[in-house]
Structures are given as C-alpha cells and as structure tokens.
C-alpha positions, -999 to 999 in steps of 0.1 A, spaced: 53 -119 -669 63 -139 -696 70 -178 -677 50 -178 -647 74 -195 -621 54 -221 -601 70 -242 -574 53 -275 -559 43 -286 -524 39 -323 -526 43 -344 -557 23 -378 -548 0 -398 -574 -21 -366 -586 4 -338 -578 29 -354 -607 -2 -370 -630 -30 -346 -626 -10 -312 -623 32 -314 -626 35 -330 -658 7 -306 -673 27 -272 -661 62 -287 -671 47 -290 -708 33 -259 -709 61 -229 -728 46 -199 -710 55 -219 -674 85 -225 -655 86 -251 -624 114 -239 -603 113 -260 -574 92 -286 -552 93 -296 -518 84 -339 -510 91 -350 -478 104 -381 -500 137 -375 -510 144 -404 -534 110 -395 -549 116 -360 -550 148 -367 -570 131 -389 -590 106 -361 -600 126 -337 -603 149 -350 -628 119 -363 -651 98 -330 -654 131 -309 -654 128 -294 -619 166 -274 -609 158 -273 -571 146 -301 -543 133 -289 -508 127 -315 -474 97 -296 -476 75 -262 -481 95 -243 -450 127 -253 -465 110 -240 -498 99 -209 -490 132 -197 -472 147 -200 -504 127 -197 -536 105 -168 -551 80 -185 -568 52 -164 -584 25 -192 -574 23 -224 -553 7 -255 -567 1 -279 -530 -14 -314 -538 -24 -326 -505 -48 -345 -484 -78 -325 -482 -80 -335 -445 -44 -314 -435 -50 -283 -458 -65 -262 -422 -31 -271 -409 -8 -262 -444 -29 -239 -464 -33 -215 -434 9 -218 -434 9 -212 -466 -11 -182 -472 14 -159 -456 39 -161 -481 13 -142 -502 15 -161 -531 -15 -175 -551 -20 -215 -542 -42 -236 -566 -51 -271 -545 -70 -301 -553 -107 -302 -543 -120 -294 -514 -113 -265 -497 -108 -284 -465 -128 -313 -444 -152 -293 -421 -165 -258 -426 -149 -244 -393 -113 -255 -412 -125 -239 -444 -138 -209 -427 -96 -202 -410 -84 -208 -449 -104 -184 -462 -101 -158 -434 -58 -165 -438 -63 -158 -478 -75 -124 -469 -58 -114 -441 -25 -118 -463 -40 -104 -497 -37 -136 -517 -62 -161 -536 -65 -201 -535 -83 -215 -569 -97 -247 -558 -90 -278 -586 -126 -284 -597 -110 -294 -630 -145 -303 -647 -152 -264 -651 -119 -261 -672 -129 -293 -696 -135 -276 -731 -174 -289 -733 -183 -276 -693 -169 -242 -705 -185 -238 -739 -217 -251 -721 -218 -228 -696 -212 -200 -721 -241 -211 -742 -262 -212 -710 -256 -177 -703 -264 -164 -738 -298 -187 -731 -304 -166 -702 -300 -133 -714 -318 -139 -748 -347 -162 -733 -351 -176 -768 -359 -212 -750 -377 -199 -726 -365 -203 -687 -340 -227 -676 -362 -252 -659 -340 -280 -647 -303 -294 -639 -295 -328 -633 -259 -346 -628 -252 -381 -630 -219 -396 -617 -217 -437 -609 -186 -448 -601 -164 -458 -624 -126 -462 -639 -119 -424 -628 -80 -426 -639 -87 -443 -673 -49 -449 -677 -38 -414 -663 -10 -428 -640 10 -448 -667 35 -424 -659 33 -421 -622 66 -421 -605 66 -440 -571 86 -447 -538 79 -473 -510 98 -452 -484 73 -439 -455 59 -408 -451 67 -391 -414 38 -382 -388 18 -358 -403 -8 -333 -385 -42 -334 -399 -71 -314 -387 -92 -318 -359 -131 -331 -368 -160 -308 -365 -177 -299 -332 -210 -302 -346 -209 -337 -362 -204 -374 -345 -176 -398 -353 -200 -416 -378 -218 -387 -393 -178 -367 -402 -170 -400 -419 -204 -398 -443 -191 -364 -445 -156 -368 -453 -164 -396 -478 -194 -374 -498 -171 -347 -500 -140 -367 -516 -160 -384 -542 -192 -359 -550 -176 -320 -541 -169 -318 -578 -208 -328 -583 -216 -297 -555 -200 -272 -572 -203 -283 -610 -239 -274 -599 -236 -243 -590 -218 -233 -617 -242 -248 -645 -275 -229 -628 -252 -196 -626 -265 -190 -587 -263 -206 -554 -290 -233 -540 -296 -253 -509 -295 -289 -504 -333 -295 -501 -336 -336 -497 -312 -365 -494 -329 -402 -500 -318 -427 -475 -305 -450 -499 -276 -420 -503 -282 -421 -545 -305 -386 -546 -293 -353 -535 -319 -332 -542 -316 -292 -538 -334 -256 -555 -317 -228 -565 -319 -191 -555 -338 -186 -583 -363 -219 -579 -346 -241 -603 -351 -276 -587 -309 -295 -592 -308 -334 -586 -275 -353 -583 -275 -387 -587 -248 -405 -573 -243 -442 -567 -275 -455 -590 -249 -483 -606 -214 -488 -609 -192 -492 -643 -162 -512 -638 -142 -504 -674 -154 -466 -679 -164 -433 -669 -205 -424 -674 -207 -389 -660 -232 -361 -678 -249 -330 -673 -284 -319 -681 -295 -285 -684 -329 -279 -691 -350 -247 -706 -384 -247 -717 -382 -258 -753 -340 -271 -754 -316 -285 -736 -277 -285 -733 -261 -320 -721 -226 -322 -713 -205 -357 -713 -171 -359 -693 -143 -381 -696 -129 -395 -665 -105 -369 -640 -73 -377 -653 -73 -387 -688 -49 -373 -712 -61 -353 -738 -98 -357 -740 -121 -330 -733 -159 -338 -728 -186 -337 -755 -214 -311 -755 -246 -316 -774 -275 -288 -776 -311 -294 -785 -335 -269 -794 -376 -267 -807 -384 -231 -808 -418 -244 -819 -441 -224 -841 -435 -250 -867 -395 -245 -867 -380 -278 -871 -359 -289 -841 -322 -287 -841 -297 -307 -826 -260 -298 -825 -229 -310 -816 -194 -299 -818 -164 -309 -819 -144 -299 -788 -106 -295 -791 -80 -327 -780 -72 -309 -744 -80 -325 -712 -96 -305 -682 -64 -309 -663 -46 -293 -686 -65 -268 -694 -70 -263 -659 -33 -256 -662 -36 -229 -683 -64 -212 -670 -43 -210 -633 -14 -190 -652 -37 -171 -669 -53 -159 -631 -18 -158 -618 -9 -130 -649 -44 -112 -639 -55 -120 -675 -90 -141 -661 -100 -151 -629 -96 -179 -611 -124 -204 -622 -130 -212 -583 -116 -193 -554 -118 -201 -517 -147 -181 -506 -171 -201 -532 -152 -235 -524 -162 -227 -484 -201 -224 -500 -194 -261 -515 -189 -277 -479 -220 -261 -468 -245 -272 -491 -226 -307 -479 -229 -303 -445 -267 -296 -452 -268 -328 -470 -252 -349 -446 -272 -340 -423 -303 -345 -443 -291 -378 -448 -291 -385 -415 -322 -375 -406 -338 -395 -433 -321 -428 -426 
C-alpha cells in the first residue's frame, strides 16, 4: 500500500500530541477519519491535522469508513470494554500503554485479537527512541559474539519528573463534558486498596516493566519489592538479576531516566528524553575493556533528531504494510501486567 489509511478513536491530550500530529506529518500516511465523543473538539482537530471525516464515535466510525488500521487513545482502565469491540472489525489497533488494568481484562483482549485474526501493538514508545533500538541491537551482537563476556546486569532508573517537556504547546482543548463512560470491572483477586497500588504502578512504571524485558532479550519474574515502593527487584529466565528503581528523588524542571546494561568487561547505558518531546531521541553510550592490556574504549554516537513518538509512528505503518513487526503486540503486553501483579503483591506482603 502506498498511504496507509489510519482513522482515530479518541483524540484527547496524548491522542492529538503523542500520536495524531505525528501520523498527519508523515507522507507515506493518510488520516481519514476520527471519532471524539466531543464534537467542537473533534472539529477543532479535524480541521488542524487535515482530517475529511468526524464520527460521534468508533460505531458511527466503523459503519462507514475502511481504514486499514485503528489508532484508539484511551483510558487504560475501559480498553476490556472498547478494545474487545474493537477487535472485530479486524483491523490492526495500536493503543497507549497498558494492555488493560487487571490481567483477567488483558486476558479477553488478547483472546478477541485472535479470535478475529488481528494484532494490537501496545505504545511502549521508549523501544522506538533511536538510542533503545540501536542499544538493543548492539546488545544482541554482544550476545552472540560473547566478546564482553556474559551480560551480567540491567538496571533502570526513572524519578519522576517534567514527562511532557513542552509536548502539549500544541494541544487543542474543549471544556464541554464527556458522557458516562463504562470502565472495567476491578480484579477478583485484589482488594480495593491493593487494585489502586496496582493501577497506579502500572500507569507510571509499565513502560519500566517492559523496557526490561526487552533490554535482557527474555522474560523474568518480579523477585522482591522494598516497602518503601523505590526497588523492584526481579531475575531473568536466564539468571540475570534486573533492578528498577523508581521513586528514589523527584526532578521538578527535567527528565532523568537511563538504562544500564552490564556484561563482564562493558557496558551499554542508554539516556531518554521525556515521553513526549519533539524531536529528541535518547543518547547511547558503550564502554568496553577487553583487557589483555587493550586500552578501554568508550563510544558514543550521535543519534538522529527523531523522537520515540514519532518514530513509533513509523515503525506502526511499517507493521501495518507487513514490512517489520510490531515492536510490542498484545500477548507480550498481557506478560507486562503479570510481572506487576507479582510485584504488587510482593509489595504488599513486605509492607
């Protein structure tokens, strides 16, 4: 296909910032339509990013358009109720992170995907920013060479901080009110209490759960969780011990997230900007001492000027056109909420 055709469910703070006015710029992309249950902001959208068609909302949508993908920005808490809707139009979705807010509600997205022979790529932009992905491609070329001996160690840091580093200059908005909306029912298997720590860990740190995964290359289990809630603290399938530390300080003006990926004689460290800044990718650095009386190298380069969110972008219509696949699907998302179920209720027990 030469323009992917995309059409939007929902067009709130991150559906226009983070994702709509990334696909309108991009030539080999065509937004056709978008359903808001807003109609002055829906207009308002619409005629900015160059969208033909408005909808009341993704029924409305659906009846009419033939999209060749969805893009649904929604709270995390209703996609059980939408997503499993939404999967039998058999069209690719990509969604903002997580999956969904309990495991059971995960488990019915997942089991809807296949049942109508589709695919959801979950938005964990930070494995599209430039420096995560040429990371992760030297990591693998470390593994199957062993020149630095075995990977030995991964830690990620993320304090909070200034996540939208001037993002939503741009954001369109509306003060008229949003109807009723259905959101899914809480877990069976968690009190009132514990589903809020839950809920909470998995809007802020999910991204931190998964970028995880993906820099050891295997799964792991959650292993510890301090009761001051700053250590999570898991080991791979392999034995590589994983820390994330979480809320150790706070930065009020920026964004202080990075990576560390330890083998026996180098490491990779990768520094990300916050979520939705424009046009800054991360930095990468790699350190290596072979030893034997090599001199030690360090080296970093220079990543191009594209954001994760836009390159996130590009890597969706490149799974839509079969060219790649999607960097996370469902069925590894679902994995996500289980290591943070464990944790949860680690943390319980330990407080």
């Amino acid at each position: 296909m030469d323009r992917v055709k995309l059409a939007f469910v929902g067009t709130g703070s991150m559906g226009q910032c983070a994702h709509l006015k990334h696909y309108a710029a991009l030539p080999d992309c065509e937004v056709i339509a978008l359903a808001e249950l807003r109609p002055g902001l829906a207009a308002q959208v619409a005629a900015r990013y160059g969208v033909p068609r408005v909808y009341a909302d993704h029924r409305d949508l659906l009846d009419h358009e033939r999209p060749d993908a969805l893009v649904c920005i929604q709270p995390f808490t209703r996609h059980g109720v939408l997503l499993t809707e939404l999967a039998e139009a058999g069209l690719p979705i990509l969604i903002e992170k997580p999956l969904a807010s309990s495991v059971e509600q995960a488990e019915r997205i997942v089991a809807a995907t296949e049942g109508n022979k589709t695919w959801i790529m979950v938005g964990y932009h930070k494995r599209s920013d430039p420096a995560t992905m040429r990371a992760v491609e030297e990591i693998a070329r470390l593994k199957a060479t062993g020149e630095l001996g075995r990977m030995t160690y991964v830690r990620i840091a993320m304090p909070p901080g200034d996540w939208i580093a001037g993002g939503f200059v741009d954001l369109l908005r509306s003060d008229e009110a949003l109807p009723p909306l259905q959101s899914d029912p809480p877990p069976g298997d968690m009190t009132p209490d514990q589903f809020a720590d839950y809920v909470r860990f998995v809007n802020y740190y999910i991204h931190q759960v998964n970028l995880l995964r993906y820099l050891l290359g295997e799964d792991y289990e959650a292993t510890h969780a301090d009761p001051a809630g700053v250590l999570f603290v898991a080991r791979s399938a392999g034995g590589v011990p994983g820390l994330i530390e979480m809320q150790a300080f706070s930065s009020s003006r920026d964004w202080q997230e990075v990576a560390l990926v330890c083998f026996e004689r180098g490491w990779i460290r990768v520094e990300l900007p916050a979520p939705v800044v424009l046009n800054q990718a991360g930095r990468v650095t790699f350190f290596r001492d072979p030893g034997g009386g090599a001199e030690p190298v360090t080296v970093a380069p220079v990543m191009p000027p594209v954001g994760a969110m836009r390159q996130q972008a590009s890597n969706y219509l490149q799974a839509i056109r079969g060219e790649a696949p999607a960097p996370c699907q469902a069925p590894e998302a679902l994995r996500d909420l289980i290591v943070a179920r464990d944790y949860v209720r680690l943390f319980w027990t330990a407080k």
